[in-house]
C-alpha positions in Angstrom: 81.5 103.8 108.2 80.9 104.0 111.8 78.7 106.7 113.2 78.4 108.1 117.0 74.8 109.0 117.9 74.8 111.3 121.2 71.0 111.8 122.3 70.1 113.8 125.0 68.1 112.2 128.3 64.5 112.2 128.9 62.0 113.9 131.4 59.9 110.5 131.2 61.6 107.9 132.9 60.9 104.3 134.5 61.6 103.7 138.1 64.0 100.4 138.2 65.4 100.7 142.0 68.3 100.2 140.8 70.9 101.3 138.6 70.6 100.1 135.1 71.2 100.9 131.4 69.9 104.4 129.9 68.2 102.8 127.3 66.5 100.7 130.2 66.1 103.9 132.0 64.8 106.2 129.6 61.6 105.9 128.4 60.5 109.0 126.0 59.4 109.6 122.7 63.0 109.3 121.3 64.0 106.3 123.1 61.2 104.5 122.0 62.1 105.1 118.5 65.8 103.6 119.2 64.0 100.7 121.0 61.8 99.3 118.7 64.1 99.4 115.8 66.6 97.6 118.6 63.5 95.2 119.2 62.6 94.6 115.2 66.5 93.9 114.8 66.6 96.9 112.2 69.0 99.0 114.3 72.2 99.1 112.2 74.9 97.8 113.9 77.3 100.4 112.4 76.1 103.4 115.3 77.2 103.6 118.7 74.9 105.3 121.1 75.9 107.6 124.3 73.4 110.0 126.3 73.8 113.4 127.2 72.0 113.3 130.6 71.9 116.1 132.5 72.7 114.8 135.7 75.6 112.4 134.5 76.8 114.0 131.6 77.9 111.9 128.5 77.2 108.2 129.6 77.6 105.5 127.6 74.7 103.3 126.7 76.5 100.6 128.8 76.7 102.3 131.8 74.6 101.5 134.6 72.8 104.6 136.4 70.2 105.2 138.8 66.8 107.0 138.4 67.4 110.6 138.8 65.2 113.9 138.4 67.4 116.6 137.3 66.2 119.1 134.1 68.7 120.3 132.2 69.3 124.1 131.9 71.6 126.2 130.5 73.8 127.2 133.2 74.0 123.3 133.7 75.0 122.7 130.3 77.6 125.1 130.7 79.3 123.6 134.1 78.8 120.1 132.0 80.6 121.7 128.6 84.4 121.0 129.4 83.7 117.4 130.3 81.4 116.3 127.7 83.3 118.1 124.8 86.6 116.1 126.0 84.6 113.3 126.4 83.4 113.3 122.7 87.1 113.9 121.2 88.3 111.1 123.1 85.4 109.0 122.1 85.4 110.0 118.5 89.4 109.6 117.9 89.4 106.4 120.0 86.6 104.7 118.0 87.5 106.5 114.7 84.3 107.4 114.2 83.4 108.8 110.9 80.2 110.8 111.9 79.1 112.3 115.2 75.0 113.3 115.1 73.6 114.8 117.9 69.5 114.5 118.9 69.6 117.3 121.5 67.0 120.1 122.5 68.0 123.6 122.9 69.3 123.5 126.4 71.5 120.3 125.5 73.0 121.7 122.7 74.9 124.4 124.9 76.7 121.0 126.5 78.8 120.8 123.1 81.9 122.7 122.8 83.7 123.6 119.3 84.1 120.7 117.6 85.0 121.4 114.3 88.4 120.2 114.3 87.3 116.6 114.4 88.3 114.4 111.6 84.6 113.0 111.6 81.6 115.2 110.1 79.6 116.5 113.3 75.8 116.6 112.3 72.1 117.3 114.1 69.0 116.1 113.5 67.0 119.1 113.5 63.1 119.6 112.5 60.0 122.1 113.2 59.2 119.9 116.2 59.0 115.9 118.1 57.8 114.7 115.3 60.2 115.8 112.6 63.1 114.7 114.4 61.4 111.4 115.9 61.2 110.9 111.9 64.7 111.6 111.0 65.8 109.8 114.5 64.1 106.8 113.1 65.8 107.0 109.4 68.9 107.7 110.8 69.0 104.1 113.6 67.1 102.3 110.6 68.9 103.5 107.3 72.4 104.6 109.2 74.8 106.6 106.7 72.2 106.2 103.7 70.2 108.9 106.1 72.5 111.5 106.4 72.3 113.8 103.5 68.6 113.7 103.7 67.8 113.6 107.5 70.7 115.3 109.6 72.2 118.6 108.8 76.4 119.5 108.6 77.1 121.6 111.5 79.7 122.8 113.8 78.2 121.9 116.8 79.6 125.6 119.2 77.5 126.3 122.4 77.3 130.3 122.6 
């Protein structure tokens, strides 16, 4: 089972000079959960990671990008929605991914067209607040589909 996790950028950031790999880039609360289960080797090697940034759109955690200061907001998610949502088809049917979970704030989510046609299950972690989901984030790298039913819920993912 191979699973896509799409997580949105962070305001917190390091400063490189030059352009490097988001998950050298970003440095907030959720990257640091991905990192140090990257570090401890626990990361399961069955997820793929991409970012939703809101300057670059959906970047892949390959990519090399420069430091930036952009916030998303919703009338950027909305110029950002055609492109990200073919993006994540092409993605998911190219890769054959069997589940798509999303880690994005409020703003983010209106990035994400209608995907409910996909052949994979399109989930989000959702919680009360950073903590919740930093806790399901970190089941979900950790555990991988043994998480699911208990940490991310089914949804059709459809920005209003």
């Amino acid at each position: 089972m191979s699973i896509l996790l799409v997580q949105s950028c962070s305001k917190s950031k390091n400063r490189p000079g030059k352009p490097v790999k988001p998950l050298e880039l970003y440095s907030g609360y959720f990257f640091k959960i991905i990192k140090k289960a990257i570090r401890e080797g626990e990361f399961q090697d069955t997820i793929d990671i991409c970012v939703l940034s809101a300057e670059h759109g959906l970047v892949d955690a390959t990519d090399k990008i420069a430091y930036y200061d952009r916030r998303m907001t919703v009338e950027r998610a909305t110029d950002l929605r055609p492109d990200v949502t073919a993006e994540l088809r092409s993605r998911v049917t190219a890769h054959e991914y069997d589940h798509v979970i999303f880690n994005l704030g409020a703003e983010y989510r209106h990035a994400v067209g209608d995907l409910s046609d996909l052949r994979a299950s399109v989930r989000y972690i959702d919680g009360e607040g950073i903590g919740q989901k930093g806790h399901a984030l970190k089941r979900v790298v950790r555990d991988g589909e043994s998480a699911l039913e208990t940490e991310v819920k089914n949804a059709t993912v459809q920005a209003d």
